[in-house]
C-alpha positions as CSV (number, residue, x, y, z in Angstrom):
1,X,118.8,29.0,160.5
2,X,116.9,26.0,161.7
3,X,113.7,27.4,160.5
4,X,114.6,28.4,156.8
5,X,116.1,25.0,156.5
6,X,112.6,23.6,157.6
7,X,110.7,26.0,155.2
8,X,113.2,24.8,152.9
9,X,112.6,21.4,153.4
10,X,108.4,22.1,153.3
11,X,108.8,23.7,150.2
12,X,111.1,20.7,148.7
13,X,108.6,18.3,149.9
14,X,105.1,19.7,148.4
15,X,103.4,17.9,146.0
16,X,102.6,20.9,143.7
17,X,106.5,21.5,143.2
18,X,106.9,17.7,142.6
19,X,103.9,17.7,140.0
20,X,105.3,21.6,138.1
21,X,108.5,19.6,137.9
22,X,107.3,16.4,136.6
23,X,105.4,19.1,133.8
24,X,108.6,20.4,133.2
25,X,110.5,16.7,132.7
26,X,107.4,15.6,130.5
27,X,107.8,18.3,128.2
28,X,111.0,17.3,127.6
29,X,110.0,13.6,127.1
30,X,108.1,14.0,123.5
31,X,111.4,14.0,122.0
32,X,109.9,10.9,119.4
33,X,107.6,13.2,118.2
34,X,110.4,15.6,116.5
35,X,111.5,12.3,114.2
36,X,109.2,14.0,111.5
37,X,111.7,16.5,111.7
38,X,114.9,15.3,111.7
39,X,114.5,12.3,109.5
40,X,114.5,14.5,106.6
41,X,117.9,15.2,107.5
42,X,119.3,11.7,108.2
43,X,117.5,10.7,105.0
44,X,119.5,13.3,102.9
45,X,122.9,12.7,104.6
46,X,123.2,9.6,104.7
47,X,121.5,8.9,101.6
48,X,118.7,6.3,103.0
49,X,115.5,6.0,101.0
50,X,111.9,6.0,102.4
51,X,111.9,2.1,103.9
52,X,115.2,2.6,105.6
53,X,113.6,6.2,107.1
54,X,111.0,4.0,107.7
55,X,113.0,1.5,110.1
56,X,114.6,4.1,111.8
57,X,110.9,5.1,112.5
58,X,110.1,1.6,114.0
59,X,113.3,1.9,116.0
60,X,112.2,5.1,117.4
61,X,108.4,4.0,118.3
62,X,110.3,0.9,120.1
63,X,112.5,2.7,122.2
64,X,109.7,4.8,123.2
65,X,107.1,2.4,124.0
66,X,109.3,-0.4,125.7
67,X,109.2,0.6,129.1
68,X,110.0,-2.7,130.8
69,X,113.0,-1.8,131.9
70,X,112.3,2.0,133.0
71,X,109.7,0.0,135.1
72,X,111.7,-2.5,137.2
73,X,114.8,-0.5,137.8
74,X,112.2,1.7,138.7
75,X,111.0,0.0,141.5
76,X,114.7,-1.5,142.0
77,X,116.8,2.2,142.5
78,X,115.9,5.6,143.9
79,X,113.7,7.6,141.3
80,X,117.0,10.4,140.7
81,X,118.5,7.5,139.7
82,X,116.5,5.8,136.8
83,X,115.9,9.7,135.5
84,X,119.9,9.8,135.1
85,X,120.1,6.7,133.5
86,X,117.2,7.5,131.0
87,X,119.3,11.4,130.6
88,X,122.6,9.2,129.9
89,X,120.9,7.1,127.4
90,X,119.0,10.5,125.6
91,X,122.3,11.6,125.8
92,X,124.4,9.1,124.1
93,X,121.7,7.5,121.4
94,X,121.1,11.0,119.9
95,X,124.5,12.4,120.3
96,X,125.7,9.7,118.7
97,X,123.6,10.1,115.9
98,X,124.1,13.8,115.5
99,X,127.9,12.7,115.1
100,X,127.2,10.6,112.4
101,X,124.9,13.1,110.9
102,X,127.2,15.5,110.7
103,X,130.6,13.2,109.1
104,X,132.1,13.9,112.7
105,X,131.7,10.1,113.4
106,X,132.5,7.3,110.6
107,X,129.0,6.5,109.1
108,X,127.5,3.3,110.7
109,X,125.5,0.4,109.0
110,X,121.7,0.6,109.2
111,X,120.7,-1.5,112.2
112,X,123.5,0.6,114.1
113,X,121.6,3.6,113.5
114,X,118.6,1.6,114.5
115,X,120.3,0.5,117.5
116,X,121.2,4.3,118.3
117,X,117.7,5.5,117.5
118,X,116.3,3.0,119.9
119,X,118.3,3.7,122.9
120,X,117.9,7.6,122.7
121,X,114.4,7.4,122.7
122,X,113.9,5.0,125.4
123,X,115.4,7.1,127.3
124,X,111.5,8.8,127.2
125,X,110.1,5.9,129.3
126,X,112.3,6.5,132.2
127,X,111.0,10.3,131.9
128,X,107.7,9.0,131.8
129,X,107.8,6.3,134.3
130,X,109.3,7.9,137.3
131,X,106.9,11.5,136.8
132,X,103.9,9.6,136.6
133,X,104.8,7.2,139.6
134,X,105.4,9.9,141.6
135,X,102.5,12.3,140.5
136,X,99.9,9.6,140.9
137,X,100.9,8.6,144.2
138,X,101.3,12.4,145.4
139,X,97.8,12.9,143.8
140,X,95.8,9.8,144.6
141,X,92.9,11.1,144.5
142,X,93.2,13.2,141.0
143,X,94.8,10.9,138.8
144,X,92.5,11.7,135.3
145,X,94.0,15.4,135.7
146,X,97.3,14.2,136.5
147,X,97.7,11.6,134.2
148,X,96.3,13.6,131.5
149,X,98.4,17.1,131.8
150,X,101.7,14.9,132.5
151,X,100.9,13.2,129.3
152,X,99.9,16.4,127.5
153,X,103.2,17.9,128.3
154,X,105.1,14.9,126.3
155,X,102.9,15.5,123.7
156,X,103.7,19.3,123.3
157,X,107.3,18.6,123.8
158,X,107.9,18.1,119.7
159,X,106.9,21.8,119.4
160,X,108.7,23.8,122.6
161,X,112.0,21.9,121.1
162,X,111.1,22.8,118.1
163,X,110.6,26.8,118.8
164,X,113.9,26.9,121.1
165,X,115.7,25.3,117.5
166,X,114.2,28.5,115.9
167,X,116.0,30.6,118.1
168,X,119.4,29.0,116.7
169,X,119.1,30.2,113.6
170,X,121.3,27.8,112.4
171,X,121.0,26.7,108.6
172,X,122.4,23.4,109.3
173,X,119.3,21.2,110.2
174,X,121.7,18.6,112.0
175,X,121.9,21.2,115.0
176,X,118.3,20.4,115.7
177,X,119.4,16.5,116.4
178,X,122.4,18.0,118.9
179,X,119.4,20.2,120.5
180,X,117.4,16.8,121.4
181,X,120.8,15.3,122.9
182,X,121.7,18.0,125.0
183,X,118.5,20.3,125.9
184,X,116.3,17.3,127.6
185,X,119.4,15.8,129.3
186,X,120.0,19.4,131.4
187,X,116.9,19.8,132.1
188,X,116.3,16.4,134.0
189,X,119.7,16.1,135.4
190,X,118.5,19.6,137.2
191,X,115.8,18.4,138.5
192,X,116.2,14.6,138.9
193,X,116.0,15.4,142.8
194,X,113.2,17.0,143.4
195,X,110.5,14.6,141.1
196,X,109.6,11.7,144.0
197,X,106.4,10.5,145.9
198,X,106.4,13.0,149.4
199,X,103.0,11.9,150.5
200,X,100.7,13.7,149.1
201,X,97.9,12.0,150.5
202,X,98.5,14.2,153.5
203,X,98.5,17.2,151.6
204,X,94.9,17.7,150.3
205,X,93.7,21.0,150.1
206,X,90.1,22.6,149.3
207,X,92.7,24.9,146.7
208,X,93.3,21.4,144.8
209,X,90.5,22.1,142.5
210,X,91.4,25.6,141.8
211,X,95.2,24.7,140.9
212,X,93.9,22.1,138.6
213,X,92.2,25.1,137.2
214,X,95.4,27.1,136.7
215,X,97.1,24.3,135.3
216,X,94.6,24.0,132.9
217,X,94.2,27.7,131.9
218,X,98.5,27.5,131.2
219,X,98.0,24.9,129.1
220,X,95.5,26.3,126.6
221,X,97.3,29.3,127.0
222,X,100.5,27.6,126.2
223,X,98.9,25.6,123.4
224,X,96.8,28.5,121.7
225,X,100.3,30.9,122.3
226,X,102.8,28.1,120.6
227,X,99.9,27.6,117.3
228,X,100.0,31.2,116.8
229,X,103.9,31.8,117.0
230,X,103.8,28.7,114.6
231,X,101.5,29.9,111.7
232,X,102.9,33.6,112.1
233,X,106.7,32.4,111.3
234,X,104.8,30.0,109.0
235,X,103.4,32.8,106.9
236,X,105.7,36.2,107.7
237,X,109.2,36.5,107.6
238,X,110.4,37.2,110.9
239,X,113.9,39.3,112.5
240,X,115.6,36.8,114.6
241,X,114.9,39.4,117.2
242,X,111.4,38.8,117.3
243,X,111.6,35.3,116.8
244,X,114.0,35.7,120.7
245,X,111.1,37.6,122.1
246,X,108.5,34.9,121.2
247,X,110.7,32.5,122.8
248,X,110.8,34.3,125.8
249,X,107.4,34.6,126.3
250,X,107.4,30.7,126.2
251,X,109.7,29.8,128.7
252,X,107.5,32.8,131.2
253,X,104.5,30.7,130.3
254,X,106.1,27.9,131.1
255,X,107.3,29.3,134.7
256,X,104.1,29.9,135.7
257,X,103.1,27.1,137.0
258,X,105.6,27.6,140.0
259,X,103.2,30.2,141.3
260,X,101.2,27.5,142.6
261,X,103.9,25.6,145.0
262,X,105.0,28.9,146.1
263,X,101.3,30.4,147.2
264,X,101.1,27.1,148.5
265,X,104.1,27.6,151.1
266,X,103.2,31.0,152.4
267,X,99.7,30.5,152.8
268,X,98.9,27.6,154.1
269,X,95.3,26.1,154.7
270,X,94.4,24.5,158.1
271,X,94.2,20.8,157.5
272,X,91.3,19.1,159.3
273,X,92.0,14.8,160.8
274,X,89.9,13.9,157.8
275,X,92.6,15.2,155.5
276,X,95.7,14.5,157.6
277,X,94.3,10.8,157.5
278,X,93.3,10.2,154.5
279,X,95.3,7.0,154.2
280,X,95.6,6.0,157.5
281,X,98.7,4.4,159.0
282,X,98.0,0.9,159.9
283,X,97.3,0.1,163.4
284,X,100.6,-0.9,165.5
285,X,98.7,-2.5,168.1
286,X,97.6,-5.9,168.3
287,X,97.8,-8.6,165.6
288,X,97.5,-7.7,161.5
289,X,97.6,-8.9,158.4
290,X,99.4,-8.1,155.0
291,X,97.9,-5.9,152.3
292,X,97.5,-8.7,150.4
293,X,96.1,-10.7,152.5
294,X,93.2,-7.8,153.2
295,X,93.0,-7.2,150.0
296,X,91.4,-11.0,149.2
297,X,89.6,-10.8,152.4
298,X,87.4,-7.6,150.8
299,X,87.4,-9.7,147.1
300,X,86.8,-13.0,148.3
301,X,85.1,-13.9,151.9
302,X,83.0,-11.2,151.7
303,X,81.4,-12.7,148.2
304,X,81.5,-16.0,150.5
305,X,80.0,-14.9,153.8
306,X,77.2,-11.9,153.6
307,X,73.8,-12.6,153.4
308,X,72.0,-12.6,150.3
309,X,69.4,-9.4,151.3
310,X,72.3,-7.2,151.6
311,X,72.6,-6.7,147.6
312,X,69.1,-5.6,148.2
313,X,69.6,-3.2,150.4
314,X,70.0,1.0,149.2
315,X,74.2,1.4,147.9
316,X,74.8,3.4,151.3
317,X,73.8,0.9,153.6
318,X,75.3,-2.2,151.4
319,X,78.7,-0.4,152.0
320,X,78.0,0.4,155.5
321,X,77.0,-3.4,155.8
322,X,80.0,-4.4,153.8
323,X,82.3,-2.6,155.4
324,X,81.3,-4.1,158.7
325,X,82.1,-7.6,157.6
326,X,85.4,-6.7,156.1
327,X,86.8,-5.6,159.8
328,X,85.3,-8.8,161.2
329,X,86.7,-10.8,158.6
330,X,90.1,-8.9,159.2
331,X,90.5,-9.6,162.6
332,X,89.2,-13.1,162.5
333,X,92.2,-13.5,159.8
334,X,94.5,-11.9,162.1
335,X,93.7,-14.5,164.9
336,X,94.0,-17.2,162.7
337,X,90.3,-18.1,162.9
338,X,89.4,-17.6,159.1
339,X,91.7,-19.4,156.2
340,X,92.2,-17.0,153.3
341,X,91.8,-18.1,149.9
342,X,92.9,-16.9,146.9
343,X,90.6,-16.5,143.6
344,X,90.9,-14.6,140.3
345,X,90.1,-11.4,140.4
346,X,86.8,-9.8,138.7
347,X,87.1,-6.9,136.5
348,X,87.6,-3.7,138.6
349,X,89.9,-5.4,141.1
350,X,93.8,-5.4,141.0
351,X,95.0,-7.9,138.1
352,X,98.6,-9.3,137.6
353,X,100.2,-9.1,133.8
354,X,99.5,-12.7,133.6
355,X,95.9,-12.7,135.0
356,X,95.1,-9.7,132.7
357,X,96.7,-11.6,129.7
358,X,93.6,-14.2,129.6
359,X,91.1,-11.4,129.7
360,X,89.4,-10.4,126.2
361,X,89.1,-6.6,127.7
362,X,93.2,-6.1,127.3
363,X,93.0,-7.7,124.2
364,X,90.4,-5.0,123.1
365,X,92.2,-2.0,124.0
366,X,95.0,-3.3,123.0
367,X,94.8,-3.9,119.1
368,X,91.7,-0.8,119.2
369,X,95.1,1.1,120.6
370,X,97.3,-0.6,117.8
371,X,94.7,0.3,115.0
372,X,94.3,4.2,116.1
373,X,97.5,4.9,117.9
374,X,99.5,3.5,115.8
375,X,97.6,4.8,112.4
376,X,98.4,8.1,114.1
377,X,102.1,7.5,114.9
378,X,102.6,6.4,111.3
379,X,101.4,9.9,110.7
380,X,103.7,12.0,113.1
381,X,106.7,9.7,111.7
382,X,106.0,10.1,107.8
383,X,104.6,14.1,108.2
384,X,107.9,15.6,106.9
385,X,107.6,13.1,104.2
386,X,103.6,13.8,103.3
387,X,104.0,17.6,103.7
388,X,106.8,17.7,101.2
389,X,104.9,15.4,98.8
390,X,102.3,18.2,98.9
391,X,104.8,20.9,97.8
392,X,105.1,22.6,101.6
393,X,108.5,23.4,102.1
394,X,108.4,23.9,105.9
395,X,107.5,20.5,107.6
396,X,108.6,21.5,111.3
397,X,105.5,23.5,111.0
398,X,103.5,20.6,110.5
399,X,105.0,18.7,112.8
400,X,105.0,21.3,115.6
401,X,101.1,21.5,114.9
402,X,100.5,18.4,115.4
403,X,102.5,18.1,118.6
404,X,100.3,21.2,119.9
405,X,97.0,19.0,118.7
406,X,98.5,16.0,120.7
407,X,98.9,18.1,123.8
408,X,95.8,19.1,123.6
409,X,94.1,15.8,122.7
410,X,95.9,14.5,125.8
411,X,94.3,17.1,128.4
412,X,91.1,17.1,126.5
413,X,90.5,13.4,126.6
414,X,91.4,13.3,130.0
415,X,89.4,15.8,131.0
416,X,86.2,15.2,128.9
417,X,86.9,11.1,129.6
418,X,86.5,12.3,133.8
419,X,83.1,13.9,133.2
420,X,81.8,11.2,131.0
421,X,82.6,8.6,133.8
422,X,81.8,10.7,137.0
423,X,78.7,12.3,135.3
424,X,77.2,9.9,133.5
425,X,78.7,6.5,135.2
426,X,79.4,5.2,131.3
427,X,82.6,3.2,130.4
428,X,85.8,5.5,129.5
429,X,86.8,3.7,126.3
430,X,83.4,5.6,123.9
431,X,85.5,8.1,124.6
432,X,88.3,6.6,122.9
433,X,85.6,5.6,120.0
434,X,85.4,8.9,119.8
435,X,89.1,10.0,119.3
436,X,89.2,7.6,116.8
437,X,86.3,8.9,114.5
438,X,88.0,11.9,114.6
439,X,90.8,10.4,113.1
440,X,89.3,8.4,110.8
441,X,88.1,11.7,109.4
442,X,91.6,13.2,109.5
443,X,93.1,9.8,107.1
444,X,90.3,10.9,104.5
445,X,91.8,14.5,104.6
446,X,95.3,13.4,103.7
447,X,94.2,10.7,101.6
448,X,92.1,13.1,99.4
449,X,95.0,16.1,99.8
450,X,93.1,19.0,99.2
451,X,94.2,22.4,99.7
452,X,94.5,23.3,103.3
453,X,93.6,19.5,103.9
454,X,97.4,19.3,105.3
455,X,96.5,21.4,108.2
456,X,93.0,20.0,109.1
457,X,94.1,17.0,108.8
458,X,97.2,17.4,111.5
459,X,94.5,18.7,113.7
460,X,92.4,15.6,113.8
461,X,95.2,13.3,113.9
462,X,96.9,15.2,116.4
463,X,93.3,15.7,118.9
464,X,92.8,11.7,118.6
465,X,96.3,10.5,118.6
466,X,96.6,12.4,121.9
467,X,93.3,11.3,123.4
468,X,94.2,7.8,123.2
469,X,97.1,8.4,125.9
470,X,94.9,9.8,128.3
471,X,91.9,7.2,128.4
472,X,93.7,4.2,127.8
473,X,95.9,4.8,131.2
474,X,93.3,5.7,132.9
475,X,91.0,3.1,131.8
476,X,93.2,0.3,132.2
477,X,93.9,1.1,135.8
478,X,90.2,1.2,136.4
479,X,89.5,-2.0,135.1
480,X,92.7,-4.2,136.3
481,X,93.4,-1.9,139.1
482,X,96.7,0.1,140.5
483,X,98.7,-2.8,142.1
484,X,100.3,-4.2,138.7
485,X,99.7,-1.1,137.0
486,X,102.9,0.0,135.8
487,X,103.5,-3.6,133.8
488,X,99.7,-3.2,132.3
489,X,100.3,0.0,131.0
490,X,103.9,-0.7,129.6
491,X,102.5,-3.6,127.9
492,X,99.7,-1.8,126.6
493,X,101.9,0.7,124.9
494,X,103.6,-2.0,122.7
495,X,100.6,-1.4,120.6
496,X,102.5,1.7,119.4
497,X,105.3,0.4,117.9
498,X,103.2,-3.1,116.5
499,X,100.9,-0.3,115.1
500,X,103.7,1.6,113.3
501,X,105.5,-1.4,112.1
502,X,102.3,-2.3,110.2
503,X,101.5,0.8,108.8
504,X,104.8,2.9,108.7
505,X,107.1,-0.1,108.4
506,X,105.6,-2.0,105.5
507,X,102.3,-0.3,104.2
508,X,103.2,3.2,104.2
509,X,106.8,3.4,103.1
510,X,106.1,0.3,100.3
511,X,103.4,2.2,98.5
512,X,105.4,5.5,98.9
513,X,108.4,4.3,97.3
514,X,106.6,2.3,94.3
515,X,105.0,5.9,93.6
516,X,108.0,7.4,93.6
517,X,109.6,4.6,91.5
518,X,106.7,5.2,89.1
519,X,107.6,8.8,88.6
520,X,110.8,8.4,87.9
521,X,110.0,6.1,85.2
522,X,110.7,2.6,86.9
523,X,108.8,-0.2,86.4
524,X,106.7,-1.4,89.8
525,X,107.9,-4.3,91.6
526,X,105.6,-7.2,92.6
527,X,104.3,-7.5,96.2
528,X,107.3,-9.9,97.5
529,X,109.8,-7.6,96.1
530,X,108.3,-4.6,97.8
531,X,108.5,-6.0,100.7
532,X,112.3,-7.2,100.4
533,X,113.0,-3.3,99.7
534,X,112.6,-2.6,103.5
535,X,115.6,-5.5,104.5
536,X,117.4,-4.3,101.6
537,X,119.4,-1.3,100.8
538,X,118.4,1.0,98.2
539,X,118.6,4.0,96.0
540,X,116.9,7.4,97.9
541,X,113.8,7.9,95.7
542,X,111.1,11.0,96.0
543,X,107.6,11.0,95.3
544,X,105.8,14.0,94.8
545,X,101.9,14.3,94.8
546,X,98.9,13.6,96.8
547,X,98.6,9.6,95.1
548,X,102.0,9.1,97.6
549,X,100.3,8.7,100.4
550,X,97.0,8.1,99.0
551,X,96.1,4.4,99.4
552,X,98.0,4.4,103.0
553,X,95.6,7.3,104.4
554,X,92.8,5.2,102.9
555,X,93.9,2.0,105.1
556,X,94.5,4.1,108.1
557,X,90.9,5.4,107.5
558,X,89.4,2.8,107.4
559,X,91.1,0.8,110.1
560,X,90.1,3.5,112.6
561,X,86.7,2.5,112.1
562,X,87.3,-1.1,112.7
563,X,89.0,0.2,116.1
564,X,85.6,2.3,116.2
565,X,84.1,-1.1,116.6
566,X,86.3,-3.1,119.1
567,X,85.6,0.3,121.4
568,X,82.2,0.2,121.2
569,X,82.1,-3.7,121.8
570,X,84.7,-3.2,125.1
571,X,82.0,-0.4,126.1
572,X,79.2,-2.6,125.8
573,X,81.4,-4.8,128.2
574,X,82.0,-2.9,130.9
575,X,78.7,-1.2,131.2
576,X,78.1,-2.9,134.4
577,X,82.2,-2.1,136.1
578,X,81.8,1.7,135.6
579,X,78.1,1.7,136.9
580,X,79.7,-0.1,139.7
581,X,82.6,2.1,140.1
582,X,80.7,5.4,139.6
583,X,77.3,4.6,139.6
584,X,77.4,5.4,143.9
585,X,79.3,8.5,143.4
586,X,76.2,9.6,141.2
587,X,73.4,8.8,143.9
C-alpha cells in the first residue's frame, strides 16, 4: 500500500502531468474569443445597437487583459486557490448574463452588463496566470515551447467550445452563453489541484525534446482536425449523429497528450548529478548572502572590478574568468569585506515595473502591441458583425476559424521566434514585424471584401493576432528579465483592451453605424455626435455590405504598418542584448 501511494504521489508530482493539465485549463481560458459569437445574441435580445455591442466588447478585452489582481493573489494564496476564484468569477459574470439573456433575470442597465462581462472574463487571467507560473518554473529551461503551446491552447479554446455547442443542438443561441459559464468552471475546479510548480528543474530528461515533439504533432493535428470538421458542417448538412462522432474524436485528441506523463512514470530514465542539480541548493554551510544581494554582485562589482583585457579575451574564457570573480566577490560580501551597491539595471538584466516604465523598449512593444494586437481583437470582437454584413449566415464558423489561426499563430510564433533567436542570435520582436505584415495584409482583404476574402482574411488575422502572444512574453522576459515578470507582462497586455477601445470602441462601431444609418435612409451625424452615440442609448441599426467595415479595415491596415515600423526600430535596438544573450550559444 505504501508503494502505490508513492507511485501515486510520483505520478501527481511530474511535470509533464502539471504541463497536459495546464493545456487542458488554457483551452478553456479563450473564452473572450467566443464574444463574436454570442454578441449577436445579446445584441438581438436586448435590443442594443452596434456601439453598445461595442462596449460590451471593451468590457470583455478589460476583464481579460487586467491581470493585476490574478497576479498578486497569485503570489498571496496557494495556486488551487486563485484558479477557484477565477472559476467562481467565470461562473457568476456569464451565468449572470445568460440569465438576463434569456428574460430569466430582470434586464439590467448597460454598464451592469458591462460590469458582468468584465468579471466573467477576468476570470481568464487567473487561468492564465497560475498555468504559466507553474509551467515556466517546472520547465525552466523550455519556456518558448511552453509559453507558446500554453498560449496556443487559449487561443483555440473559442473553437473546442464552439464544436461541444454543436453537439447541443439547441436552436436557442443563448445556450451557447450557459455553455461558457458552466463547461470552463468544471473543468478547472477538477483540476485546480494538480496545476502547481513540483520542481521540475530536477526532472530533465534527454525525452524532453521528443515530448515537445508530441505536443506539437497534437496540436497541428488538433488544429488541421477542428478546420476540417468546421468547413464540412460549414458546407454539408450534417445528422447530429455525425456531428457526436466528430466530437468525440476531439476530446481523444485532446487525451493524448496524457500518454506522455504516463510513459513517463513507468519508464523512467536514469538521471545523471548534472541533471539532479541543475539548480543547486544553496550552500548551508558557512556564511551567505541573499539572492538579491548576488544578484547585484554579478550586475554591478563585477562591471567595477575585472580587468579591462578580459572583454578581450575568446567568450569561453571571459565567462570562465567571470565566473571566477563572481564567487570571490560572493564571499568577500558574505564576510562583510565588500559594500554592495545598487545601480539600474542594463537591458537583459531583471527590471522592476517602475525601472522598466522609463525605458523606451516597453514603450515600443507596447503601443507596436496596441496597434497590431488590438487591430486584431477589434477583428475577433466585430467578426459576427463583418461576416453577416457580407451576407454569411453562419458566423461561429468564422469565428471558430479564426480561433484555430490564433492557436496556431501562437505555437508558430513561438516556435519560429526560438529558431530565429537561437539560430541566428537576431532580436525576437522582427518576428513580431512579421505577424504584423501579415495582418496588414489580412485588413486589406476585409476592407476590399471580395469573395472568399472573408476566409483568407480570418487566416491572416488569426496567424498574426496569435503570434503576437507568443513573442511578446517571451521577449519581454528576455529583455527585463524573470524576477518582475509577471507585473511586465500583465502590464503589457493592457495594450489589448487600449487597442480595442480605439478601434472597436470608437472607430469601428462609429463608421458601422453611420453606414447602416445611411441605408436606412437617415441622414449622417457629424463627428461629435458620432461619438456621443457610444455614451448614449440608441435604436439597433444593421448595415449590410462590404462599405460597413470598409474605412475601419483600411485604418487597421494601415496602422499595422506603422507597428511594422516601431518593430523594426526596437529590433535595430536590441541588436547588441540578443547577440549577447545568444550570440555564445552560437560559437
Amino acid at each position: 500500500m505504501n508503494c502505490l501511494n508513492q507511485s501515486l504521489s510520483s505520478f501527481l508530482n511530474n511535470r509533464w502531468l502539471v504541463f497536459v493539465a495546464a493545456m487542458w485549463i488554457q483551452s478553456c481560458a479563450g473564452i473572450g474569443y467566443l464574444f463574436g459569437s454570442i454578441s449577436p445574441k445579446i445584441k438581438s435580445s436586448l435590443n442594443y445597437n452596434q456601439r453598445q455591442v461595442a462596449r460590451l466588447g471593451v468590457a470583455k478585452d478589460l476583464g481579460d487583459s487586467v491581470g493585476f489582481l490574478a497576479g498578486t493573489l497569485s503570489e498571496i494564496l496557494p495556486l488551487w486557490a486563485a484558479l477557484l476564484i477565477g472559476a467562481i468569477q467565470n461562473f457568476v459574470g456569464y451565468g449572470w448574463v445568460w440569465l438576463v439573456v434569456t428574460g430569466r433575470s430582470p434586464v439590467l442597465p448597460l454598464w451592469a452588463m458591462c460590469v458582468l462581462i468584465f468579471i466573467g472574463t477576468n476570470g481568464e487571467t487567473y487561468f492564465n496566470t497560475v498555468s504559466l507560473v507553474s509551467c515556466v518554473q517546472n520547465f525552466p529551461k523550455s519556456r518558448g515551447p511552453v509559453v507558446g503551446i500554453l498560449k496556443g491552447f487559449a487561443g483555440l479554446g473559442g473553437a473546442i467550445l464552439t464544436q461541444i455547442y454543436a453537439v447541443m443542438h439547441s436552436p436557442d443561441h443563448a445556450s451557447l452563453i450557459f455553455m461558457v459559464a458552466v463547461g470552463p468552471t468544471m473543468v478547472v475546479i477538477a483540476l485546480m489541484f494538480i496545476v502547481r510548480p513540483v520542481g521540475g528543474h530536477k526532472q530533465i530528461r534527454s525525452s524532453d525534446g521528443f515530448s515537445f515533439s508530441i505536443i506539437y504533432g497534437v496540436c497541428l493535428v488538433l488544429a488541421s482536425y477542428l478546420m476540417g470538421v468546421m468547413l464540412v458542417e460549414d458546407l454539408v448538412d450534417l445528422s447530429h449523429t455525425v456531428i457526436t462522432i466528430f466530437t468525440v474524436i476531439l476530446f481523444v485528441i485532446l487525451l493524448i497528450p496524457i500518454v506522455i506523463p504516463v510513459t513517463l512514470h513507468f519508464y523512467r530514465e536514469p538521471r545523471s548529478s548534472a541533471e539532479e542539480a541543475l539548480l543547486p541548493e544553496a550552500d548551508k554551510q558557512g556564511p551567505s548572502i541573499s539572492e538579491d544581494d548576488a544578484h547585484e554582485i554579478i550586475f554591478s562589482e563585477v562591471e567595477d572590478e575585472k580587468p579591462r583585457e578580459v572583454d578581450l579575451l575568446p567568450a569561453l574564457e571571459r565567462q570562465k574568468r567571470i565566473a571566477q570573480l563572481q564567487s570571490k566577490l560572493a564571499q568577500a560580501a558574505a564576510e562583510g569585506a565588500v559594500r554592495i551597491k545598487k545601480r539600474r539595471p542594463h537591458r537583459g538584466e531583471d527590471f522592476t515595473l517602475k525601472e522598466a516604465l522609463i525605458k523606451a523598449d516597453l514603450w515600443l512593444i507596447f503601443f507596436s502591441l496596441m496597434l497590431g494586437s488590438g487591430s486584431g481583437l477589434t477583428v475577433i470582437d466585430n467578426l459576427g458583425q463583418m461576416s453577416q454584413s457580407l451576407g454569411y449566415d453562419n458566423t461561429h464558423v468564422f469565428v471558430s476559424m479564426i480561433s484555430i489561426w490564433n492557436f496556431l499563430g501562437r505555437v508558430g510564433g513561438g516556435y519560429f521566434s526560438e529558431k530565429i533567436v537561437r539560430d541566428y542570435a537576431y532580436p525576437r520582436p522582427v518576428a513580431m514585424a512579421a505577424a504584423q505584415v501579415i495582418m496588414a495584409v489580412g485588413h486589406f482583404l476585409f476592407a476590399m471584401g471580395w469573395p472568399g476574402a472573408m476566409y483568407l482574411g480570418t487566416l491572416l488575422v488569426g496567424l498574426g493576432y496569435g503570434s503576437h502572444w507568443a513573442i511578446v512574453p517571451a521577449a519581454a522576459s528576455e529583455l527585463f528579465g524573470l524576477k518582475k515578470f509577471g507585473a511586465l507582462y500583465n502590464f503589457l497586455t493592457l495594450a489589448n483592451p487600449a487597442g480595442s477601445l480605439v478601434f472597436s470602441g470608437l472607430i469601428a462601431s462609429s463608421i458601422y453605424d453611420r453606414e447602416a444609418e445611411k441605408q436606412a435612409g437617415h441622414r449622417s451625424e457629424g463627428i461629435i455626435s458620432s461619438f456621443s452615440r457610444f455614451v448614449f442609448l440608441d435604436d439597433p441599426l444593421k448595415c449590410e455590405g462590404a462599405v460597413c467595415f470598409f474605412v475601419t479595415s483600411l485604418i487597421m491596415s494601415g496602422l499595422c504598418i506603422v507597428a511594422v515600423v516601431l518593430s523594426m526600430i526596437l529590433v535595430h535596438r536590441t541588436k547588441p542584448v540578443y547577440a549577447h544573450l545568444y550570440g555564445r550559444s552560437r560559437g
